[in-house]
VEXROKOL-331725 format. One record per residue (C-alpha): residue number from 0; residue in three letters; x, y, z. Coordinates in nm, 3 decimals. Layout:
BEGIN
resi, resn, x, y, z
NUM, ALA, X, Y, Z
...
END
This chain:
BEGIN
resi, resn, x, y, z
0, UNK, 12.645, 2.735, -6.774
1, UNK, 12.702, 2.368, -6.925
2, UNK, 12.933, 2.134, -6.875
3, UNK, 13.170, 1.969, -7.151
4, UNK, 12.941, 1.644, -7.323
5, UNK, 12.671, 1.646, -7.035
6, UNK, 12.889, 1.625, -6.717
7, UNK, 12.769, 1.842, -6.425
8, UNK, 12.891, 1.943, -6.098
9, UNK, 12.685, 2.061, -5.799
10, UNK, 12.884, 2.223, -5.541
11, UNK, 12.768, 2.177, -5.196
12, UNK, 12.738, 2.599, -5.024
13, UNK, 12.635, 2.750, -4.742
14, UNK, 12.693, 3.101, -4.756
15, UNK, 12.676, 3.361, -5.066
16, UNK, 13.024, 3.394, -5.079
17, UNK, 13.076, 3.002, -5.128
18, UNK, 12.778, 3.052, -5.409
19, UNK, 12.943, 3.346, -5.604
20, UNK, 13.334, 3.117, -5.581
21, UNK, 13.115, 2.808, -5.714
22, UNK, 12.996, 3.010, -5.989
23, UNK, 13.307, 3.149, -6.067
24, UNK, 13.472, 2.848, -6.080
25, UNK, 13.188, 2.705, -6.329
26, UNK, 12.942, 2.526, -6.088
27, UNK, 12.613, 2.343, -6.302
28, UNK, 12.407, 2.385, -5.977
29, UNK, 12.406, 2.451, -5.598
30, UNK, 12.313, 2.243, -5.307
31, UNK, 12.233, 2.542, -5.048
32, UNK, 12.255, 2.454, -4.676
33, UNK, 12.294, 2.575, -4.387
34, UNK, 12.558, 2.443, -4.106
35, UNK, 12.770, 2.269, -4.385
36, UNK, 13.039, 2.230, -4.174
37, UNK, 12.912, 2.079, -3.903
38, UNK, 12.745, 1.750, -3.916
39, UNK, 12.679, 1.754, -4.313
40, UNK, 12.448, 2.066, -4.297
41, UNK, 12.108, 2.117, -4.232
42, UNK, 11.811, 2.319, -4.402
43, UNK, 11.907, 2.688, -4.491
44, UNK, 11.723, 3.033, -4.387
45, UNK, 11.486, 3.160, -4.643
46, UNK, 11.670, 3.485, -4.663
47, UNK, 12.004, 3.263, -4.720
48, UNK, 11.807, 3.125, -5.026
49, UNK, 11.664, 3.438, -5.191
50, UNK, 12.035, 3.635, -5.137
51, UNK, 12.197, 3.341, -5.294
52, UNK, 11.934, 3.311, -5.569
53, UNK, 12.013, 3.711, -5.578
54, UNK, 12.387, 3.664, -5.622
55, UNK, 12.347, 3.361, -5.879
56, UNK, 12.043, 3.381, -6.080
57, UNK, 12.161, 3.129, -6.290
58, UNK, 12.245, 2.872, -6.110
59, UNK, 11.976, 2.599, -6.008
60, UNK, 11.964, 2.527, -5.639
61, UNK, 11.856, 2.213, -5.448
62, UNK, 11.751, 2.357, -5.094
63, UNK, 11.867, 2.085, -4.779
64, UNK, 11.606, 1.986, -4.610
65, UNK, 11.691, 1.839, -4.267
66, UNK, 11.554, 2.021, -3.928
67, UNK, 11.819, 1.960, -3.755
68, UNK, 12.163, 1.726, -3.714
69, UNK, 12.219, 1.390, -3.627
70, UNK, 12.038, 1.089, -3.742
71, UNK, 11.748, 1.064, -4.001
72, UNK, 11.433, 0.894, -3.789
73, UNK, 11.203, 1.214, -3.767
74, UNK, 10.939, 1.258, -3.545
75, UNK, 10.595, 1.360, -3.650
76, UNK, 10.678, 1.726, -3.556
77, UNK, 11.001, 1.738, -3.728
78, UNK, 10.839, 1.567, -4.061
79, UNK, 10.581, 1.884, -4.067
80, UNK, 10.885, 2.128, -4.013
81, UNK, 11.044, 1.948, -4.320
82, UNK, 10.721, 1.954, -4.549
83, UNK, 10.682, 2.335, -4.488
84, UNK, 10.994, 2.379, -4.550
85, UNK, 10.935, 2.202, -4.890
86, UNK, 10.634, 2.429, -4.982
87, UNK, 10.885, 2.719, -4.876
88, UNK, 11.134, 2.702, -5.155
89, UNK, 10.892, 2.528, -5.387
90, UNK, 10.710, 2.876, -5.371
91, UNK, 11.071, 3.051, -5.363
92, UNK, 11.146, 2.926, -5.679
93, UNK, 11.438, 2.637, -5.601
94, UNK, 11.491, 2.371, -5.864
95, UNK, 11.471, 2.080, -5.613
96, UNK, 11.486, 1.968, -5.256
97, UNK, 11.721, 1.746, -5.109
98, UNK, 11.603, 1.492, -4.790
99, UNK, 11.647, 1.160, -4.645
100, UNK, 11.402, 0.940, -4.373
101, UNK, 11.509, 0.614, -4.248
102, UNK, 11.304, 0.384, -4.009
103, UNK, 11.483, 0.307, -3.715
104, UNK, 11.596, -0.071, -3.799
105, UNK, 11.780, 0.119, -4.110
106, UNK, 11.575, 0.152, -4.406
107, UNK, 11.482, 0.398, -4.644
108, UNK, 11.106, 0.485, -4.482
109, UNK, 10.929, 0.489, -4.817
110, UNK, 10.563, 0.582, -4.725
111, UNK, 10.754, 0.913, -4.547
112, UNK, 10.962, 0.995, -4.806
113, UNK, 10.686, 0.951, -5.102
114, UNK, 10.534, 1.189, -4.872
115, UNK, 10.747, 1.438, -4.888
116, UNK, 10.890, 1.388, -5.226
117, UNK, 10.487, 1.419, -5.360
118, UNK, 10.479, 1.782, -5.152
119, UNK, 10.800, 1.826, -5.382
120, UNK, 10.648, 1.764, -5.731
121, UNK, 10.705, 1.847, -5.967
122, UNK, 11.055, 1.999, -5.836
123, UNK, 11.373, 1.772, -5.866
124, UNK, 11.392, 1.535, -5.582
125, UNK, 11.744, 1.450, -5.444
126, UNK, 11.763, 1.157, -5.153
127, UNK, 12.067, 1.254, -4.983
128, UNK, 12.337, 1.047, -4.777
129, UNK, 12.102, 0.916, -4.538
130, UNK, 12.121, 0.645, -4.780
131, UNK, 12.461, 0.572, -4.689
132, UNK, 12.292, 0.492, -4.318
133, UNK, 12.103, 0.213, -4.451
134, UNK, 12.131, -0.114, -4.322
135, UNK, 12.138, -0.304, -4.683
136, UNK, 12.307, -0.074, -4.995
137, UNK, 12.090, -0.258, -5.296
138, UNK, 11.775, -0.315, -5.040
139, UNK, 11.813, 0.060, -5.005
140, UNK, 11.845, 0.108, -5.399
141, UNK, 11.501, -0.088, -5.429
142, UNK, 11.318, 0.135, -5.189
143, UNK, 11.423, 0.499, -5.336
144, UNK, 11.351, 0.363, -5.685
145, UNK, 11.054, 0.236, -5.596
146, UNK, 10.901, 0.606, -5.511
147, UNK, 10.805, 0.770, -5.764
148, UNK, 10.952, 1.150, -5.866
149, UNK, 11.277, 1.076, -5.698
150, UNK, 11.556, 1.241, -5.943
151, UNK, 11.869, 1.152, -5.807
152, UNK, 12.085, 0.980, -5.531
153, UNK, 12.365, 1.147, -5.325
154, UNK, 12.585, 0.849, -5.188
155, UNK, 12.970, 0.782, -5.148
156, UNK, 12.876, 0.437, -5.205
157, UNK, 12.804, 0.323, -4.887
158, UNK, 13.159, 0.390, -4.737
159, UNK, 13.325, 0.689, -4.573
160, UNK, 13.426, 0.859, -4.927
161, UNK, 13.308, 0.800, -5.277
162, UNK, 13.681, 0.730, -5.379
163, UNK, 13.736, 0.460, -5.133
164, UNK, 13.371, 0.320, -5.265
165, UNK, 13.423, 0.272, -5.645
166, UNK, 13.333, -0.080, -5.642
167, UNK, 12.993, -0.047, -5.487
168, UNK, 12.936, 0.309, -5.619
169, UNK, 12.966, 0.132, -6.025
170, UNK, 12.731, -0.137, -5.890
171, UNK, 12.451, 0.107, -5.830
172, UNK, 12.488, 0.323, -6.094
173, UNK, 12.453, -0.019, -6.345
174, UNK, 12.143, -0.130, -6.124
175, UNK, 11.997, 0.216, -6.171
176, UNK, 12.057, 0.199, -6.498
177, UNK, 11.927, -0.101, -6.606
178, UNK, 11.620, -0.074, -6.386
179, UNK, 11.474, 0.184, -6.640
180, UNK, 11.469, 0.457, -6.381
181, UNK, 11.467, 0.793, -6.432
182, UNK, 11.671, 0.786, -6.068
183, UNK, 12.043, 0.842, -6.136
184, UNK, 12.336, 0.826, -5.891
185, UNK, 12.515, 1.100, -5.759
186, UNK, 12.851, 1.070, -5.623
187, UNK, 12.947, 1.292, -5.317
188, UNK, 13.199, 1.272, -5.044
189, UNK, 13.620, 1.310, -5.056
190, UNK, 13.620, 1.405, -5.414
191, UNK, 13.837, 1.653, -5.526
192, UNK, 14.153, 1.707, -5.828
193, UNK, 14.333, 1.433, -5.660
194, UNK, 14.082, 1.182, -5.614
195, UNK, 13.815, 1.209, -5.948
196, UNK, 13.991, 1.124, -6.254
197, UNK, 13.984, 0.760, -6.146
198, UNK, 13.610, 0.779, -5.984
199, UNK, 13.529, 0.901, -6.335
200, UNK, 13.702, 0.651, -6.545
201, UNK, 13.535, 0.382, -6.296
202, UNK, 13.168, 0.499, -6.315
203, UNK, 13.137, 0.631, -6.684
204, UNK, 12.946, 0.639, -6.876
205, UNK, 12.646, 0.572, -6.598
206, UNK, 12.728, 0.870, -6.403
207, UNK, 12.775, 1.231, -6.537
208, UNK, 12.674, 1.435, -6.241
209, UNK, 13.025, 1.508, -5.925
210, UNK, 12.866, 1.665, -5.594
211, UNK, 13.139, 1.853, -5.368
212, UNK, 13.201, 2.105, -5.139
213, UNK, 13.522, 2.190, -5.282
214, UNK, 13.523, 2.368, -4.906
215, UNK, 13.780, 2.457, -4.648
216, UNK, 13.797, 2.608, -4.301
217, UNK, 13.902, 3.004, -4.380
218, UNK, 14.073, 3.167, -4.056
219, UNK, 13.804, 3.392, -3.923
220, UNK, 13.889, 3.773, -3.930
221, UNK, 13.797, 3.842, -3.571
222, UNK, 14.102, 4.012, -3.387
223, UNK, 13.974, 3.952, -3.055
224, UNK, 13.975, 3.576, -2.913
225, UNK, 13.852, 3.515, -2.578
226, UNK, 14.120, 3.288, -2.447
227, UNK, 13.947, 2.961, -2.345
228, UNK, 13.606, 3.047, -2.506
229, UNK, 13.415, 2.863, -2.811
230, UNK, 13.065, 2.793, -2.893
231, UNK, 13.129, 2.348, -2.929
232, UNK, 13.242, 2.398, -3.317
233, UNK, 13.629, 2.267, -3.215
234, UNK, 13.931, 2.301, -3.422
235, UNK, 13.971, 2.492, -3.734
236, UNK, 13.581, 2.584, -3.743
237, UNK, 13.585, 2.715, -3.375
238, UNK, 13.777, 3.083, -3.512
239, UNK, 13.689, 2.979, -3.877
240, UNK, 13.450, 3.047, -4.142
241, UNK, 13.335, 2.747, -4.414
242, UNK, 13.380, 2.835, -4.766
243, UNK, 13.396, 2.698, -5.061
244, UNK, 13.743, 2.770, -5.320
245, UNK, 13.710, 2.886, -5.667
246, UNK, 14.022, 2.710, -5.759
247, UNK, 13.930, 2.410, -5.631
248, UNK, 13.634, 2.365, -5.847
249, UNK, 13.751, 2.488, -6.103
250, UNK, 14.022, 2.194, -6.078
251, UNK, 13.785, 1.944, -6.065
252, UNK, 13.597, 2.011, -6.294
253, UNK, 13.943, 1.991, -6.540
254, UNK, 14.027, 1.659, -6.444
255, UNK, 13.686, 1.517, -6.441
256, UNK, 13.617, 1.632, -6.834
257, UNK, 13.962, 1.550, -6.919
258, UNK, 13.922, 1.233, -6.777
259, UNK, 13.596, 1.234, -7.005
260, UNK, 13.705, 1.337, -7.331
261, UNK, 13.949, 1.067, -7.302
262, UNK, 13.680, 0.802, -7.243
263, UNK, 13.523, 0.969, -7.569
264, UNK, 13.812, 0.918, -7.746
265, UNK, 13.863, 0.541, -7.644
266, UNK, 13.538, 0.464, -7.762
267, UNK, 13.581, 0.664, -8.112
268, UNK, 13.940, 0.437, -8.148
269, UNK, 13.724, 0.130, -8.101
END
């Protein structure tokens, strides 16, 4: 389905239920991982994919590809896990991939990445939030747009959310911009109805793409709790399932093309 003038919204899932409620509440495309509630999520089972493509055959889906949590300095072995994994869902059908490889003094590692992002091609590339890791926010700019293919940036600006980011989050978006790049930026992290109407009037009209979970921790229907027991989730997610709400799309999405129709209209009024 399309979005009012353009704008999309990729809701972060990792279950088929969370895929069918971000469809329902009018999803543009899917980030499918695995673990997304613990640790940012990590790269999802085949047969996770092919149900979801199953349940929403519509819907594009960028497949997470990280081996594991934690940081983003692979070893060799984890690097060929991540490249298979890339031939995987290219063969599977998924519109893109989504990674991120740093060096360990903080940098985007570019000969690794243009490694994987040329087992990628031609899928859509995504560089995910391991750029918010990075040492040096515009340093880190000039390596991803430097390697070739790359489609798009996840950040929240280099902060903890993309709401509390605006300043730095408009100043990458212009740089992208301007450089001629086909790389655009991708905001991702605390958004929801509250918080995008003024990340949207701040970063039109250089960004037209929202990434969100739109998630929640759902009580788990188990009746029987071993008192004292847990497998090291904690809180909520210890008797809870992650999943993403309908509504809460759906309100997003309302508030972010309201909050672009009106920037339409400015410009029409002079």
């Amino acid at each position: 389905m399309s979005s009012y003038s353009g704008f999309k919204f990729e809701i972060c899932v990792d279950s088929v239920e969370s895929a069918i409620a971000a469809f329902h509440g009018e999803a543009d495309r899917l980030e499918l991982c695995g673990n997304l509630g613990l640790g940012g999520g990590t790269t999802p089972s085949l047969g996770l994919f092919k149900a979801v493509q199953k349940a929403v055959p519509t819907l594009p889906i960028m497949a997470m590809v990280r081996p594991r949590t934690g940081d983003f300095l692979y070893s060799d072995a984890e690097l060929e896990i991540m490249l298979e994994d890339i031939r995987t869902f290219k063969q599977a059908g998924a519109s893109g991939v989504v990674f991120g490889v740093l060096t360990p003094d903080g940098r985007v590692d570019v000969p690794r990445t243009t490694q994987l992002v040329n087992e990628a091609v031609p899928m859509q590339v995504c560089f995910h939030r391991a750029f918010d890791m990075t040492r040096d926010v515009m340093e880190a700019l000039t390596d991803v747009l430097s390697i070739p293919h790359v489609t798009r940036i996840l950040t929240s600006g280099h902060g903890p959310t993309a709401p509390s980011s605006l300043p730095t989050l408009r100043a990458l978006a212009d740089a992208a911009y301007k450089s001629k790049s086909a790389v655009t930026i991708l905001p991702g992290s605390g958004i929801n109805a509250s918080t995008v109407r003024p990340l949207v009037d701040t970063l039109l009209p250089f960004v037209r793409e929202i990434h969100l979970s739109a998630g929640r921790w759902d009580d788990s229907e188990m009746v029987y709790r071993p008192e004292g027991m847990g497998m090291g989730v904690g809180g909520a997610g210890e008797w809870g399932v992650w999943r993403t709400n309908e509504e809460t799309v759906q309100a997003v999405r309302r508030t972010a093309i309201d909050a672009s129709v009106d920037y339409t209209q400015r410009l029409i009024d002079g």
